[in-house]
N, C-alpha and C positions, 0 to 999 in steps of 0.2 A: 689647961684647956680653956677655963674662961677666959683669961690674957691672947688666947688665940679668936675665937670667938670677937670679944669686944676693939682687937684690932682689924679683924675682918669687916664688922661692921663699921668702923670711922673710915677703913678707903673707901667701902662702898657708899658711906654719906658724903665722901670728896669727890668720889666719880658719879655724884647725879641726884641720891638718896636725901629728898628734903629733909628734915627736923620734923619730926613729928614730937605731938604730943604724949604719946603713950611709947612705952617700949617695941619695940622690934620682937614681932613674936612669930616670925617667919622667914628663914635666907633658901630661894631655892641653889640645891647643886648648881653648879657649872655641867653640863654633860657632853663628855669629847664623845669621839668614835668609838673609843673602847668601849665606853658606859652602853653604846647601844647593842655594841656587839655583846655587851655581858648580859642583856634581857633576854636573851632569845635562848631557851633551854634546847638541849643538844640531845636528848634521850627520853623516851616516853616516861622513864621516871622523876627525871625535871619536871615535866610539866605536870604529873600529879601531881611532883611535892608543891611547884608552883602557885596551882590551883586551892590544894588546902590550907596553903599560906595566905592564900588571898583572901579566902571566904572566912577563915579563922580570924584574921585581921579587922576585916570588914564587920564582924560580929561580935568583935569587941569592944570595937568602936560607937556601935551603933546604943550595946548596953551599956557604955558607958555615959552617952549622951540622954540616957535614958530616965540613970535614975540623978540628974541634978534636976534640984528645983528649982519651980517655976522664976522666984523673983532672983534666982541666983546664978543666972543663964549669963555669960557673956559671950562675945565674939571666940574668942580661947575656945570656950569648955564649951558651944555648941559650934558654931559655924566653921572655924577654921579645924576644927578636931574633923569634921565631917568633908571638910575638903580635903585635909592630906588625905583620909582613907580612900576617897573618892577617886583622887590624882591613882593612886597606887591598883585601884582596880580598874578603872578606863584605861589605864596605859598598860597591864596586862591581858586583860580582854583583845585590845589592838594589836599586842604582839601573838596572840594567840593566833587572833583570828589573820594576822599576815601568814602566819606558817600555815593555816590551816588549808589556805590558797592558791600560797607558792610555794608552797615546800616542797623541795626537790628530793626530800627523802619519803618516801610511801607510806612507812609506819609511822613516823614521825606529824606526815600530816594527817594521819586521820586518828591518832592519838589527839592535836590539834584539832580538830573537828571537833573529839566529844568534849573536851577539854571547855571549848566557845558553848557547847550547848549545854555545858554543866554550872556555867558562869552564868550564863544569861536567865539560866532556870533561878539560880539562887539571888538574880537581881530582881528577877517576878517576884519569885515569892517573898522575897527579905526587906527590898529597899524602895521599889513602886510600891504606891498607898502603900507607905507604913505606916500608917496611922500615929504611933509614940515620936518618930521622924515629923511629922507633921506637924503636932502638936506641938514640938520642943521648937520649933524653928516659927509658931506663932507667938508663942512664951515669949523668945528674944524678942522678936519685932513689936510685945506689948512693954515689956515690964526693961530691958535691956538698959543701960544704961553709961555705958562704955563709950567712947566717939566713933566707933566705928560703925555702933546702931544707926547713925545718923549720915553716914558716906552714901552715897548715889550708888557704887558700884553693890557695897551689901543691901544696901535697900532693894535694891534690883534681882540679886539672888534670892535674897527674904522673899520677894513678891512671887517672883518666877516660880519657886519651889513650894510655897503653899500654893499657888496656883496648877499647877504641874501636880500636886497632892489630891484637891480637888477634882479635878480632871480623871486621878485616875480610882477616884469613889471612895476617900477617906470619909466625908458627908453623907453617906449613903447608910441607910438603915442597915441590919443586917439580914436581911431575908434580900434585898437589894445588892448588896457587897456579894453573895451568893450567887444571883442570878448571873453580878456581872462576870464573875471567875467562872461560871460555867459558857458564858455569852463569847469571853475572850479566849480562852480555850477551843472554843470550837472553831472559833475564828482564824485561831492558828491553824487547826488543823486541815481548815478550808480552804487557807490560804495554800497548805503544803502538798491538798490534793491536788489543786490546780496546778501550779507551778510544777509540781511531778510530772502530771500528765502531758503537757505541754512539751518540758524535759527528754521524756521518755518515747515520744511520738517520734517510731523512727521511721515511718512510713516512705517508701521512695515510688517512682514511677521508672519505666523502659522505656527509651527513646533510641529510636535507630538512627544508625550514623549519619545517611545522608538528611538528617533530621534536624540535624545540631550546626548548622552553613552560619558561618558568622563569629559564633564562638570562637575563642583563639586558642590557637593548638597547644600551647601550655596551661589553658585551663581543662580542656579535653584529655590531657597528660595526667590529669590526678585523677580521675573517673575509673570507677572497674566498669566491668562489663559483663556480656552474660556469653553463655555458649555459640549466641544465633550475633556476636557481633554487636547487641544493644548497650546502648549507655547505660548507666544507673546513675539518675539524677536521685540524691539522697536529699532529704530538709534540711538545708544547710543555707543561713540566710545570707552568710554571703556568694553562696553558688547561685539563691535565689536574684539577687540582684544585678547578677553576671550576666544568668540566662536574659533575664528583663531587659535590660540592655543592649544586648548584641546578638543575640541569637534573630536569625531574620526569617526563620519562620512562623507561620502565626500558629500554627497549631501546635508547637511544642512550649511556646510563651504560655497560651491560655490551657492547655494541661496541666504547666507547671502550676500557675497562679493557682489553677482550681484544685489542687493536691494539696497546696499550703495554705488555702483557705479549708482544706479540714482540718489540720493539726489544732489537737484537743475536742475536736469536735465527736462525738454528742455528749462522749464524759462531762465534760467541763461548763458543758450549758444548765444540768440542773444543781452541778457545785454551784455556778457563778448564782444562779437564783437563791442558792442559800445562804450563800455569805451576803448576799446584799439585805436579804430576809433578814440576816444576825448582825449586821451593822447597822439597821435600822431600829433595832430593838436597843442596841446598844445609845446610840443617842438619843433614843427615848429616855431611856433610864437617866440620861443626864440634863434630861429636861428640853431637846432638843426638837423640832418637828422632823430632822431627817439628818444623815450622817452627815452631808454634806456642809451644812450648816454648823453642825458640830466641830468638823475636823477643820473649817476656816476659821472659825469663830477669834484664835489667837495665832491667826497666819496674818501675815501682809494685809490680805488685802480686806482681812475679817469678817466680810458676810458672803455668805451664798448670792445674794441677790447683785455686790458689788464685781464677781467673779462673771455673772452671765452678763451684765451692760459691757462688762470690755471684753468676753470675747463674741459679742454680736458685735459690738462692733467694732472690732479689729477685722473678724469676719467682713463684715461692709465695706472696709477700707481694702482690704486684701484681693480681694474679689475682684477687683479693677485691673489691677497689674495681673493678674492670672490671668482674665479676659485678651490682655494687649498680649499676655504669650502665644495664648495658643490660638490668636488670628495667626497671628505670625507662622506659628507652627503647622496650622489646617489647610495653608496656601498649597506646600509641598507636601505631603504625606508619601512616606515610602512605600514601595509598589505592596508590600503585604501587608497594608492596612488602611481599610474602607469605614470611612467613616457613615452614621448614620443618613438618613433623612433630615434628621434634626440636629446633622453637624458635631454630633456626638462619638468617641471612639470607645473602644473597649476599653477594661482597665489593665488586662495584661499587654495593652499596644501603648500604653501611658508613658512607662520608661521609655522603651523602645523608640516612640517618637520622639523624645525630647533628646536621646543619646543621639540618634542622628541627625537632627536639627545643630546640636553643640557642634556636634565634629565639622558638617556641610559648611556651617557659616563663622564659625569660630576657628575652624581647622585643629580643632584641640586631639589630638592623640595624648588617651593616657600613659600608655608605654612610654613615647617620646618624652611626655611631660617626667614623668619617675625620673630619668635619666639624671633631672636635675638636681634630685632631691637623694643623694645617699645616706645614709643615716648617720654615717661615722663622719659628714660634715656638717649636718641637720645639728646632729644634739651642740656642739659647741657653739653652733651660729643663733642659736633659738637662744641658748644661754649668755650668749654676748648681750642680742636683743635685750632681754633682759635687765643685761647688767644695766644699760642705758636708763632703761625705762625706770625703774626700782631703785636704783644707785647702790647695787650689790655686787661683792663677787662671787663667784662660786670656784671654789679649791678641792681639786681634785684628792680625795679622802680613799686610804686602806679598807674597803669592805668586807676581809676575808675573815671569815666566821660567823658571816649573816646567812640565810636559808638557804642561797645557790650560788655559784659560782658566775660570770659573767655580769656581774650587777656592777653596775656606774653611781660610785658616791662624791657626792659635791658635798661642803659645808657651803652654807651661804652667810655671807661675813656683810655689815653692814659696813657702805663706805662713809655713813654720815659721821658714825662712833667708833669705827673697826672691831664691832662689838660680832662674834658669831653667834647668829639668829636663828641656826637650823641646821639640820642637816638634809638633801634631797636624795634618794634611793633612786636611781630607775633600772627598773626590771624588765629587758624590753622586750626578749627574745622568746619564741617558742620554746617548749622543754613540756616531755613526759609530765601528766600529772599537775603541771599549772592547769588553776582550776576559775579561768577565766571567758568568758564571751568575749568581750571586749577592751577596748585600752578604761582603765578605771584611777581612781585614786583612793590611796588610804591613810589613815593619820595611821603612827605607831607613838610616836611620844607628845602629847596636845602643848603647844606652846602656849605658855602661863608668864606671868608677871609676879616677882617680888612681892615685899613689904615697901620696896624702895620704887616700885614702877619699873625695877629695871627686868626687861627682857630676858627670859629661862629660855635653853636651846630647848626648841621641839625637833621631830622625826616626821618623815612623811617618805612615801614611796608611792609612784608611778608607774601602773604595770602596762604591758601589751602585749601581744603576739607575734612579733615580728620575724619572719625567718633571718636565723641569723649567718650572718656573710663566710660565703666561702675563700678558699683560698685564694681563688678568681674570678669569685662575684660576689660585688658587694651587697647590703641589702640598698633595697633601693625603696623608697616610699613615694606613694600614688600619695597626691595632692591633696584628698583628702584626711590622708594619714600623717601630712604633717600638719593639718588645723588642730585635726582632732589630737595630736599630741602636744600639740602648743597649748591647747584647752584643759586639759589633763596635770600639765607642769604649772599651768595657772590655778589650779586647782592646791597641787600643791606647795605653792609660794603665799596662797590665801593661806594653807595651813600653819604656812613659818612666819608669817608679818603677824597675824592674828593671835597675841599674845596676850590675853584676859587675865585678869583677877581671879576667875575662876575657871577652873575644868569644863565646866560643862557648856561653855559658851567659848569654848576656845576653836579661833579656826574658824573651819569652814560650817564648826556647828549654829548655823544660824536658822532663821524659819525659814521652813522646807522651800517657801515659794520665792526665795531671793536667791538660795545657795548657787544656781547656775548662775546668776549676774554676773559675780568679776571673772568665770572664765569665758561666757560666751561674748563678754567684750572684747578679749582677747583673741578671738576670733576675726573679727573684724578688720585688725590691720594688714588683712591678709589685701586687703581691698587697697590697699598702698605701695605703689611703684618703690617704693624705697626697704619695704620689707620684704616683698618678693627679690629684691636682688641681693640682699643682704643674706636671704637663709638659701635661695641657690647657687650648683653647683654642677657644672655638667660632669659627669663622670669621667668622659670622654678627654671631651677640652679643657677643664676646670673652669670656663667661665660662667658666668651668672644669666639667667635668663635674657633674653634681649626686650628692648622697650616694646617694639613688635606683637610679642609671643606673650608680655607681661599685660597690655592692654588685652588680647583675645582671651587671658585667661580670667582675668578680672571681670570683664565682661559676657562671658559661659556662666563664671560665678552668680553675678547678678540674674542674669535669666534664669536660673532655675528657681532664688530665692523665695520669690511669692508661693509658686506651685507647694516647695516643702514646708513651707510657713501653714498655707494651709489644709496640708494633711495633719499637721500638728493640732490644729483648731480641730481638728475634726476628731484627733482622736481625745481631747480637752475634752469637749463639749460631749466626747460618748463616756468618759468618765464621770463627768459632771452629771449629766443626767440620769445615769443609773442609781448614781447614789442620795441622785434629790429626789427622787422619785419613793415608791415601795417596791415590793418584791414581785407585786402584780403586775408591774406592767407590761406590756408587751416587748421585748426586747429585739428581734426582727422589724417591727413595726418602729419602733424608735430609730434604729441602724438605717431601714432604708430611708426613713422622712429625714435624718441628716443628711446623709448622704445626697440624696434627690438636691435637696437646699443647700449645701455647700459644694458640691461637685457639679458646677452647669455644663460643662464640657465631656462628662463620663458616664458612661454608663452604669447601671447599678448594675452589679451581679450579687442575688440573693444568697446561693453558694455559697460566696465566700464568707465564713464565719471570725468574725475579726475576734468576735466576744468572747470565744472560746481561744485565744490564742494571746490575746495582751495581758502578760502578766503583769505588768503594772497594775492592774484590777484587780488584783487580788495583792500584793505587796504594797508598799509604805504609800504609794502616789493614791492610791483608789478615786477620790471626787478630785484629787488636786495636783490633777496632770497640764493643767494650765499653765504649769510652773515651765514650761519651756518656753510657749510665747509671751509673758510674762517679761521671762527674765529678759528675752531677745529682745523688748522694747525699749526695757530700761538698760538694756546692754548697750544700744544703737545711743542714746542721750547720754550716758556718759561716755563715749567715744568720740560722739560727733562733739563734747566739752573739751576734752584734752585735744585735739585734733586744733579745733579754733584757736586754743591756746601753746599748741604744740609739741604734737605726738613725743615729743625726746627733751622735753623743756621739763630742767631739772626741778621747777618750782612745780609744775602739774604733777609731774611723775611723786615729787614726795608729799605732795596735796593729797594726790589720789590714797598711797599709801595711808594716809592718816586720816583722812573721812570715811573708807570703803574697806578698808584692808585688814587696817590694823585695831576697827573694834570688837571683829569678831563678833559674837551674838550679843555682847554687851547692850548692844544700843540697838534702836529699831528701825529696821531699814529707812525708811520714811525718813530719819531723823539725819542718818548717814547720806541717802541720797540729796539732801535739801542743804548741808552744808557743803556737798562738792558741786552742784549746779546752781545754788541759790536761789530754787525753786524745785517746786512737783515736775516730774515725769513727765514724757508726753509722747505720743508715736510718730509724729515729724521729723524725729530722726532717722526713725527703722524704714519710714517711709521714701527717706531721700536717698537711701541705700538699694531701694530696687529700680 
């Protein structure tokens, strides 16, 4: 066995693996298809036994890192013992919680269900502020004496995780430590009323036929109805956005709007005052003057104060181009919508106006536009793009023994080393019991690095909803369903380039307020005549968009940009504010004085209650929902980089990969962004794109 071993390790120091001064105390696996198909337990007694192998593991570990002394701590016997366990319980967790989502067996996935919330209990209570964990991992970083004490990459775990320790009240007195487990507790549970009730608001309205003029007879085809012939418009936000759009009456728009301006509403308004009460208590306790300040404090952009200068004035800048839309748009107004005295429109005539301004002057039909985009030529042509841009390929891989059946597996092989870097999942289709809103991404196995630098295969999966194709129709995706899934596979291509040293910065785990950067870049090239003819496809003809059709749609694109730019700021700035604020404040009074001040073209409507209804306000964004506009700025500059240098220019594409990609949360955005632009940020780019 050692003769096997130490000639394992002399290829791998011919294939790449520098000479180090200390022995090799680390080879990760190789992991094919099999290896992933062999994680995913097949019976709810797998994943108990799963489960109590993993916390068993995990707590062995932990006492065992426990009782070495202080001066006798090395990288071995604390750090790297703490990261195999680590490895072993994050990439459990992640298989758990993929079944727990998509699983297409019933029992199985809510077996998975309690399975994630029996892991995450035993990560609360065991391995956040462990206090002994804390302390062992300041031991090494004082007394440690190994080479490894001294590498940038452990330096950076060392700091991250007593910092991370701190944070989560190892320092805290114990009548303190006390408050905050009752503080965080309640917080969950605040968090979970909200999000329930919201969930669970199934509240609909009756709308009679001759009511519903405009809507299209295949969206009216899924609708029940009552005895008297009425629709039943159910809370359903993508029915909500249908109506908004096409339906050309005004009094069933502003119906709908004002029915889904209650959901969650009056429940959810003295929740939201309470969790903002207990997250204000909570960054007290840590020395903070308010959450908000807290939760930025070791984000990007690190203060409260630096979060509200840029979104005023991104706001300021935005505000301009919105202005030059809706003269434009106030010229013609459709016959069922009167604007005010003061040039103002409703907010349920918002959509509606801008949908028919696109189609008037763009001639955009979305139908038409679908046509071009069938999915069963989408996904190869997206992944071609790709291959260009990244210099991968992607090989079409045996998925059968993963959660469900119809799942699409690519390895992704690099072409610089024909090293495989990953494997990608996509899950794309509707099915019973997938437990999704929307197209999402998930890691299942975190792409890590060697002892030798060299690249460990990770997992990642790509879900959506897509109806899937019949015998004689195929699916077809609206325009915005193939950005958003270009966005989503960017998402999880970060997960497979992004191979760290350690677990917990692997990937797309990076600070909360960067993580959309590299895919809402990817978004962007949608804005290029040469991508739009590459990913369509007429179903009909099979050819590609025309130059024509590619210009009007490019240009629909840009006109709406500002307007959604800033509802985003707007709904930043009602996150931000709540949580900079205290419990007392007036929460209607703050909604409308945004609103009034960012919407100059809209009317307020008091009604609608937004505040009871954004769960983000209660889930992981709460003050640091900026992280959208945010990243779209810095998305916009390094687009408009590669772009100057050349959107398919093999030297950019593998730049980009190794400044932005491939350090995963190692390094601090700041530090990634400035070695692929050779300078700070700026919004001159996002700005030359509206």
């Amino acid at each position: 066995m050692r003769k096997i071993i130490s000639f394992l390790c002399i290829i791998l120091m011919i294939t790449g693996c520098k000479k180090k001064s200390v022995e090799q105390e680390r080879m990760c696996a190789r992991v094919d298809m099999d290896r992933v198909v062999s994680l995913f337990p097949s019976t709810p007694e797998e994943i108990d036994l799963l489960v109590e192998t993993t916390k068993s593991h995990m707590q062995e570990v932990l006492t065992e890192i426990d009782i070495v002394s202080p001066q006798s701590r090395t990288y071995q016997n604390t750090v790297l013992l703490y990261e195999h366990a680590y490895l072993q319980f994050f990439t459990n967790l992640q298989v758990l919680s993929v079944l727990a989502v998509l699983g297409s067996n019933a029992q199985l996935q809510l077996s998975a269900n309690l399975a994630v919330q029996d892991l995450k209990q035993y990560q609360m209570s065991n391995m956040v502020g462990n206090v002994a964990l804390h302390e062992a991992f300041c031991e090494y970083l004082q007394y440690g004496k190994d080479p490894y004490h001294v590498s940038k990459p452990v330096r950076h775990f060392l700091n991250t995780m007593i910092q991370n320790g701190i944070q989560e009240g190892v320092a805290l007195a114990v009548e303190q430590k006390t408050e905050l487990a009752d503080l965080q507790k309640i917080s969950g549970q605040l968090s979970g009323q909200y999000y329930g009730n919201v969930l669970h608001d199934h509240r609909h309205i009756l709308i009679a036929d001759d009511q519903m003029t405009g809507v299209a007879e295949s969206v009216l085809q899924t609708l029940h109805k009552d005895d008297q012939g009425n629709y039943l418009l159910p809370s359903d936000w993508s029915l909500f956005f249908t109506i908004m759009e096409t339906c050309e009456v005004a009094e069933t728009r502003k119906a709908y709007y004002l029915m889904f301006g209650q959901i969650g509403y009056p429940q959810n308004e003295s929740i939201l005052k309470a969790l903002m009460e207990n997250r204000h208590k909570i960054a007290q306790l840590y020395g903070f003057q308010n959450f908000a300040e807290y939760q930025m404090h070791d984000l990007m952009m690190k203060s409260a104060k630096k979060v509200e200068q840029f979104l005023w004035s991104f706001v300021k800048e935005i505000q301009l181009f919105v202005d030059r839309d809706y003269k434009k748009m106030l010229r013609t107004l459709p016959s069922s919508v009167i604007a005010t005295p003061q040039g103002k429109i409703q907010p349920w005539d918002d959509a509606f106006v801008k949908s028919v301004y696109r189609k008037k002057y763009f001639q955009i039909n979305d139908g038409e536009i679908a046509e071009y985009f069938p999915l069963d030529h989408v996904v190869p042509a997206m992944l071609d793009q790709f291959k260009k841009v990244f210099h991968v390929t992607f090989e079409k891989e045996n998925g059968e023994g993963l959660w469900a059946p119809d799942l699409l597996v690519y390895g992704v092989r690099s072409l610089k080393n024909q090293a495989m870097i990953g494997y990608l999942v996509l899950d794309l289709y509707n099915r019973p019991g997938k437990n999704i809103a929307d197209a999402c991404h998930m890691i299942i196995i975190p792409a890590i690095r060697d002892d030798c630098s060299i690249a460990c295969v990770g997992a990642s999966v790509v879900a959506a909803q897509f109806t899937a194709p019949q015998a004689d129709k195929p699916t077809l995706l609206e325009f915005s369903d193939v950005i958003t899934l270009f966005h989503e596979i960017g998402h999880g291509l970060h997960a497979v380039f992004g191979a760290t040293r350690f677990t917990m910065f692997s990937g797309t785990q990076v600070v909360q307020d960067f993580v959309e950067t590299p895919s809402i870049m990817l978004e962007y090239w949608f804005d290029e005549p040469e991508m739009l003819i590459a990913i369509s496809h007429n179903v009909h003809t099979g050819k590609p968009l025309s130059k024509p059709l590619i210009e009007k749609l490019v240009a629909a694109q840009k006109f709406g940009r500002a307007g959604r730019m800033l509802k985003q700021l707007y709904l930043s700035m009602l996150s931000f504010y709540l949580f900079k604020g205290c419990s007392e404040q007036d929460v209607p009074a703050l909604i409308a004085k945004l609103h009034k001040k960012l919407f100059r073209h809209l009317v307020y409507e008091p009604d609608f209650h937004v505040e009871t209804s954004f769960t983000h306000l209660a889930q992981q964004y709460a003050a640091a929902y900026y992280t959208y506009p945010l990243s779209s700025v810095i998305a916009a500059d390094l687009f408009g980089h590669m772009k100057e240098h050349g959107l398919w220019n093999y030297e950019t594409g593998m730049k980009y990969v190794a400044d932005i990609l491939s350090p995963g949360g190692s390094v601090a955005p700041q530090v990634m962004i400035k070695r692929f632009l050779g300078r700070h940020y700026s919004m001159n780019a996002y700005m030359a794109l509206l």
